[in-house]
N, C-alpha and C positions, 0 to 999 in steps of 0.2 A: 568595235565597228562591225556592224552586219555585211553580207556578204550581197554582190550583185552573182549575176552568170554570164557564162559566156550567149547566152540566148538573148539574154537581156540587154548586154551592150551593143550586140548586133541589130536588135531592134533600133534602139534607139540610133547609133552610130552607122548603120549600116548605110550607102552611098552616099555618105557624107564622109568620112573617116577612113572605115575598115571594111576590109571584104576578107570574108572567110575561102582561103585557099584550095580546099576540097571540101566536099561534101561528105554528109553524115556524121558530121562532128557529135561531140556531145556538148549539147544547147545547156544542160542544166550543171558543168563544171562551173568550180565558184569562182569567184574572181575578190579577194580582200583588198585588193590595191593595186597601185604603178609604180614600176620601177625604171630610169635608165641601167645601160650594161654600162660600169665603168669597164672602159678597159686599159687603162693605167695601173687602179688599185682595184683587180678582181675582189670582191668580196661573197661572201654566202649569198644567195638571193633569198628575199623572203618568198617560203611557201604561197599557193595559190595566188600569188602574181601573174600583171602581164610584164612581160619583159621587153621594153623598147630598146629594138637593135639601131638604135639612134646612130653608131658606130661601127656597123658591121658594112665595111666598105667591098670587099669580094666572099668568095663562097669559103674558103676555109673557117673562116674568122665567126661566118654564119652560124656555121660546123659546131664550131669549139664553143658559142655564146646557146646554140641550142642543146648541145649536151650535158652543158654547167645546168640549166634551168631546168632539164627531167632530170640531173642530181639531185638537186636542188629542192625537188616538187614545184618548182613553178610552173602555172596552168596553164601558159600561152605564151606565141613569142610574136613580135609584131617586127617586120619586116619591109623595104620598099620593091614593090612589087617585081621591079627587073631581078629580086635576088630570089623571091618567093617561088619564082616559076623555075626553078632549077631543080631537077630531077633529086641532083645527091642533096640537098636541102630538104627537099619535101621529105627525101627517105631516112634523111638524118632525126626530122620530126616524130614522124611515125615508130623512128626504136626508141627513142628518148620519152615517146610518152606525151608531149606536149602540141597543142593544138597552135598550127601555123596561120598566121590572119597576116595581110599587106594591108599595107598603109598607103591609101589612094593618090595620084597624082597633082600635086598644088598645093595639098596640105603639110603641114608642120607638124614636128614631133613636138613641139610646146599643146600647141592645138590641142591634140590629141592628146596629152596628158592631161592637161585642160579639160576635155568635154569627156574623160574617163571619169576624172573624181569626181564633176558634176555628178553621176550617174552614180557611182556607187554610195548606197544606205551610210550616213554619218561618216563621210569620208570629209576632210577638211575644206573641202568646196560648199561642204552641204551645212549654210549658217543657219537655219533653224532645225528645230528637234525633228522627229524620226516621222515618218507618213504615221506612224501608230500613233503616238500622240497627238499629233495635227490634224488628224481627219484622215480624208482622203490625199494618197498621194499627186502633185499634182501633173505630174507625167502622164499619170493613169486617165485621171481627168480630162489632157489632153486629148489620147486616142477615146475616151467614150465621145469628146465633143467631134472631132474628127469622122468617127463612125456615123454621128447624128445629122453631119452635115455633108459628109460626101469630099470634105477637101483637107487636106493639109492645117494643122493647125500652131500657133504659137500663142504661150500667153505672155506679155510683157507688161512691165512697171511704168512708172509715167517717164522715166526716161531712157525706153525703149530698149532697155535691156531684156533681153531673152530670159525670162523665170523658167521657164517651160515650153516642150515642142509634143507633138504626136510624132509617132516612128515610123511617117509613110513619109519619107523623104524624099523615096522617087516619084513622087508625084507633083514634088514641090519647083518654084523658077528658080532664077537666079540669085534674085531677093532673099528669097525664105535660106535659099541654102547658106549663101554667105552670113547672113543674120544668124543661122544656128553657130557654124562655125568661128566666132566672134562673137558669141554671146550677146549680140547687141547688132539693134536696126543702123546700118551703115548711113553716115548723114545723108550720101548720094541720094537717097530715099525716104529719108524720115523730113529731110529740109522740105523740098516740094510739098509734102502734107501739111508742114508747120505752116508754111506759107500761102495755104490754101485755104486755111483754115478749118481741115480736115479732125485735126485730134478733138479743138474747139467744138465742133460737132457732133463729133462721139460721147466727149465728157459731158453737151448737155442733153443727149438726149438716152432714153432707159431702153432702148430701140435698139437692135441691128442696123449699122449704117452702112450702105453700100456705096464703095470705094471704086472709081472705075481705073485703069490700067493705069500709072502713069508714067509708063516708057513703054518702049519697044519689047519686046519678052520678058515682061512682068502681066502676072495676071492678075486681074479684080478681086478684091477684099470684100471679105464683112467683114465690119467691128462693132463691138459694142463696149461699152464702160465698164471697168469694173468696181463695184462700189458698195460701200460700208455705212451707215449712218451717218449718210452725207457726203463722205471724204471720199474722192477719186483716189482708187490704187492702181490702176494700169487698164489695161485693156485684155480682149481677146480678138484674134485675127485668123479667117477664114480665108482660105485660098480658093478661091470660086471663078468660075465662067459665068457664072447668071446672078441673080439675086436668088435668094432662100425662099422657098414657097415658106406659108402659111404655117405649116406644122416642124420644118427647121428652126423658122424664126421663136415660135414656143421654146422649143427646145433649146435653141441655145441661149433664150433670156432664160429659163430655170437655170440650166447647166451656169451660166454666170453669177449668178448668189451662191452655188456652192462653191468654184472658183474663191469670188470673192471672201467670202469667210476662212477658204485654206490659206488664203493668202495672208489676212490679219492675221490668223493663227500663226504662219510664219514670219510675218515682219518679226511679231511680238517675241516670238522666239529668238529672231534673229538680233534685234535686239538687246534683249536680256542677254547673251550670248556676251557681244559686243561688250555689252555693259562688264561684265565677269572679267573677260577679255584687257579691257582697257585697264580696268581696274588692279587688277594682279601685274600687268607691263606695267603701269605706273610705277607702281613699288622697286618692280628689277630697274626704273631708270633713275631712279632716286641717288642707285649705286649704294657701295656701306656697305655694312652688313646685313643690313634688313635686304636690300635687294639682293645679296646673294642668298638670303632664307629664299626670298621669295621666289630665285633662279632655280633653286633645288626643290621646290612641289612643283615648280611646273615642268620640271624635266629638260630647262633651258642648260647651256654648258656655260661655263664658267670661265672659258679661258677666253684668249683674243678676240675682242668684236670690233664693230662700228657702228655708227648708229648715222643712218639716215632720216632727212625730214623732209615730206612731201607735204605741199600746201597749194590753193587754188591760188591762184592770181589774181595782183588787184583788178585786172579790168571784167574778173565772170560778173553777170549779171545777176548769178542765182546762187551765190555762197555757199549757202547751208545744202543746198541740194549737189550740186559740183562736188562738195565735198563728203556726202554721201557716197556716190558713183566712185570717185576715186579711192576711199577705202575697202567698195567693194571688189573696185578692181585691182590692188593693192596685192588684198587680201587673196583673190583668186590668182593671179599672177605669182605670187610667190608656193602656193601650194603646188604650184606644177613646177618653176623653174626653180625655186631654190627655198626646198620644203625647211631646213634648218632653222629659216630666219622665224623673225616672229613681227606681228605688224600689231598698232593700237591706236587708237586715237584720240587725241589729248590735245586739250585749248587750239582747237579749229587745224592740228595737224597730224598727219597720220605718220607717227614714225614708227620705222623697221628696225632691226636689231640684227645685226646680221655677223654668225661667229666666224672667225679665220681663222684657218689653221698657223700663221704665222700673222704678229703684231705686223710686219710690215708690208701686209699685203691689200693694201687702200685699192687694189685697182678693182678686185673684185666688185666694191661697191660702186664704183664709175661704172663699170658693166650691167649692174642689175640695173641702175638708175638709168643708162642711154637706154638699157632693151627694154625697160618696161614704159619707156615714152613713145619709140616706137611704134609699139605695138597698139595702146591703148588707144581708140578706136576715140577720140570725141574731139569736138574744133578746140576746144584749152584746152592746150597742154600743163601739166603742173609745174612748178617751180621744185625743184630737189635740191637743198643743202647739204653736204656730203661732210660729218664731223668727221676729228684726226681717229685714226685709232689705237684701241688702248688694252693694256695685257691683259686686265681681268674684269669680271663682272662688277666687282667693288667700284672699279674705275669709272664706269661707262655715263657718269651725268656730267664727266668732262666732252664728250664724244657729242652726249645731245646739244650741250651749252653750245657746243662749237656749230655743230648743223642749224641750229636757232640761229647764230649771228652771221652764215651764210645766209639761211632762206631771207634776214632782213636786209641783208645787201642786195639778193637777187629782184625784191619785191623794191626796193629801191631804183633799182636801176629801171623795173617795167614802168615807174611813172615818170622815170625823166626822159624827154626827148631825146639828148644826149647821149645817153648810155646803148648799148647792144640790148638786143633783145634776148641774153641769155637766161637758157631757163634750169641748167644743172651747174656746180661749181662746187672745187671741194675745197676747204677752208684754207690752205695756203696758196689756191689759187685767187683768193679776195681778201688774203690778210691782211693786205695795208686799208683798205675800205672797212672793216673789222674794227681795227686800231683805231680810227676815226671817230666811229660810230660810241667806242668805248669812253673816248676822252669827249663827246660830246655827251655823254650820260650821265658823264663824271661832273660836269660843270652843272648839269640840269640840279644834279643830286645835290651839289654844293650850293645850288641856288648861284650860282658866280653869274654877278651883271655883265653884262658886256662893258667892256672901259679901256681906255688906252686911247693907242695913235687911231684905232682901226673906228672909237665912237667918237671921236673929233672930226673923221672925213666924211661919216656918216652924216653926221649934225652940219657939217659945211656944204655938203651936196641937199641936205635939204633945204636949205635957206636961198643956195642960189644955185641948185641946178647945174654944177660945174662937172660932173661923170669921175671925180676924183676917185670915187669908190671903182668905179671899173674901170680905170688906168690904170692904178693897182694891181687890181685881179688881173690885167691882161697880161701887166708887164711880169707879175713871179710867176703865170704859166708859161710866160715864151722864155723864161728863164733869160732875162733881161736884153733880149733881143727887140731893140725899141721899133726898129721896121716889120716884123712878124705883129709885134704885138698892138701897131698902128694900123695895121691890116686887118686885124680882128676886128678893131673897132669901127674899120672904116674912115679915118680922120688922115688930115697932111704926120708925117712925121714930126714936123715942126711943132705942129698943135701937141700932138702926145709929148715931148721932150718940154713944152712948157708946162704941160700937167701935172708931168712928174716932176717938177723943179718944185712948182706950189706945191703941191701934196706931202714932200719932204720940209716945208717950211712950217705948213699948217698944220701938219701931226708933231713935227722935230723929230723923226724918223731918219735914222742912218741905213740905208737902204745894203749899205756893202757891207754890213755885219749878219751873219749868216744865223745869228740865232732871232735878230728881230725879221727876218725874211720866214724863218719856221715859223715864227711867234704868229706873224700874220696871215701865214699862210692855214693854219688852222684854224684861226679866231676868221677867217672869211668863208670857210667850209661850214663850221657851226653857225655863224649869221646865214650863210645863202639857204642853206635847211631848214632855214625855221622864217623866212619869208615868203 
């Protein structure tokens, strides 16, 4: 991993993020990475880090977390501002050697870990190859469009996530800033465009398109396409008061072919990456031995995990792309909050791998799963499967198997009326639906006809319409409460209690034997699923 500076992430982060403490730092210390302070289990920091005082709640604590990191050689320590302004902290800074930055009002220390590894050269955020081999970097590209036009700039993909920004942030509105800080055009903003038919406009024309305000302190856009042999890959977006004279407008249609070419160059990167990626996590979840070979080149650990499965929902409109986005943010998500895991994506779902320090510590993954739904900025939210977990790496395609037959309960329940609209679950919280789903696979597999009491009512309610089939189903859900289950149906009680007289004659059905009450009860779960 190449190194950024502290100069460099100022540029970029600066009043959006971080603000440097005092003056006259040194712009050109390096910076290789982010770290939180544990302060549970202090550990060595790594060298040339920033060190997020995520945890340093008063000024001793400050103290002790800034004098570990000039131990340490870590390059910086990142603080919130009410602790930054304190005399014996700044002076604790200055003997230790290490350069003090606060962390802005509003923002998040996820954030901010977030929009650091963005920034640093091939740090785990950064999914395609190096500025050197892709062209131009496209940061850099940003401030020359920026320069060229006079305003604020951002480049985004067609589904408006933030690729790239210029480092004149205080220039920028509302919009622009939260969109950097979120990596992505917040719907409040991108909806009204879509609905204007704004993007439509941009993708057909090879023009700068001028966008006029649309709220109250947001200011007017240029955009124009960004585009490859045909294929729209996002846009670029000007923060302007006017429209672009004549010789801007030049400018940023050249400046947009080179754009767009760095950009191919990193899908294609990102990518192949992916591809690698997926490729080598398929093996470790295969489990066996071959996945622990394959756990041990990639530097994964071996002992207790879990495995999560993230999947778009049946109602998105745009699957393949949905699920795009959610890998990407998957993937960025976890290199800030919980860099251990590992994420891939595999038959339309992206699953994590996520190790624990004890097998029975399943809550961890309920946490990453609620915080990264949370967080992640789009109108669908995913579906999360949460499998049991298991001691070793060997083990772990019991973990996926399990998170698979959650995520198809979960996707089961989004299409039935019926059901909640739950969208996380971990496998013994949907284990009898599991069970179900199992013995209904079993019968597919066996080919098993339907036969019995249950395709005699069938065959008698189609011949004359008598609802015997759902007197049945009413009466072993209300668990033989004949007025509950005459209410369901809407009918006299009398009506239902003759139902069920014929139903047990027409099947020959002993209704008070508890194994033909099971019998039926699951031969009506596997018929109602498959009509």
């Amino acid at each position: 991993m190449g190194s950024a500076t502290i100069g460099r992430l100022l540029d970029r982060l600066g009043y959006t993020l971080l603000r440097a403490v005092e003056d006259g730092l040194d712009r050109s210390a390096p910076v290789d990475g982010v770290c939180f302070y544990d302060l549970l289990e202090p550990t060595p920091l790594p060298p040339r880090t920033l060190v997020l005082g995520n945890v340093a709640a008063d000024t001793d604590l400050a103290v002790r977390m800034i004098k570990e990191a000039g131990r340490d050689g870590a390059t910086g320590v990142v603080l919130r501002d009410r602790l930054s302004a304190e005399d014996e902290i700044r002076s604790a800074a200055r003997q230790a050697g290490v350069i003090l930055l606060d962390l802005v009002r509003g923002a998040s220390w996820l954030q901010l870990a977030s929009m650091i590894n963005s920034v640093l050269p091939g740090a785990a955020l950064d999914v395609g190859p190096s500025a050197d081999q892709n062209g131009p970097d496209l940061f850099d590209l940003a401030d020359t469009i920026a320069h060229l036009t006079g305003g604020p700039v951002t480049i985004e993909d067609l589904g408006s996530v933030i690729v790239a920004y210029s480092a004149d942030q205080h220039q920028a509105d509302v919009a622009r800033q939260e969109s950097v800080l979120g990596h992505q055009v917040p719907s409040e903003y991108s909806a009204p465009l879509v609905e204007a038919g704004v993007f439509a406009s941009i993708y057909a024309s090879a023009e700068p398109v001028f966008v006029p305000s649309i709220a109250p302190g947001v200011r007017p856009r240029v955009a124009i396409r960004l585009e490859v042999g045909g294929e729209v890959l996002g846009s670029i977006w000007v923060v302007v008061d006017k429209p672009l004279n004549q010789h801007q407008r030049r400018a940023l249609c050249e400046a947009a072919g080179v754009v767009s070419l760095s950009l191919l160059r990193r899908r294609t990167g990102a990518d192949a990456a992916r591809r690698i990626r997926s490729e080598q996590m398929a093996v470790v979840l295969d489990g066996g031995p071959g996945g622990r070979d394959a756990a041990l080149r990639i530097g994964f650990p071996l002992g207790s995990l879990v495995v999560l499965a993230f999947a778009v929902p049946p109602e998105s409109a745009h699957p393949a792309a949905d699920l795009e986005r959610l890998a990407s943010s998957v993937q960025m998500y976890l290199s800030a909050a919980h860099p251990s895991a590992r994420s891939a994506v595999l038959d339309e779902t992206v699953y994590v791998v996520q190790p624990l320090r004890e097998p029975d510590q399943p809550k961890i993954a309920v946490e990453l799963a609620e915080e990264f739904s949370r967080r992640i900025r789009t109108l669908i939210k995913p579906l999360v499967g949460i499998g049991s977990p298991v001691s070793n790496i060997e083990r772990v395609h019991r973990s996926r198997t399990d998170a698979d037959a959650v995520l198809r309960v979960l996707a089961d329940r989004c299409r039935s009326p019926r059901s909640s609209a739950q969208r996380i679950a971990t496998v013994d919280r949907v284990h009898t639906e599991i069970l179900l789903h199992r013995f209904r696979d079993h019968l597919v597999r066996a080919d098993e006809p339907l036969r019995g009491p249950l395709l005699s009512l069938i065959e008698y309610d189609a011949a004359h319409d008598a609802g015997l089939v759902d007197t049945l189903e009413a009466w072993l859900e209300s668990f033989g409460d004949v007025l509950g289950a005459s209410r369901a149906l809407h009918i006299h009680k009398n009506t239902f209690r003759y139902r069920l007289r014929r139903l047990t004659e027409i099947a020959g059905v002993d209704l008070g034997d508890p194994d033909t009450r099971l019998g039926l009860m699951l031969q009506l779960r596997v018929y109602r699923s498959e009509i």
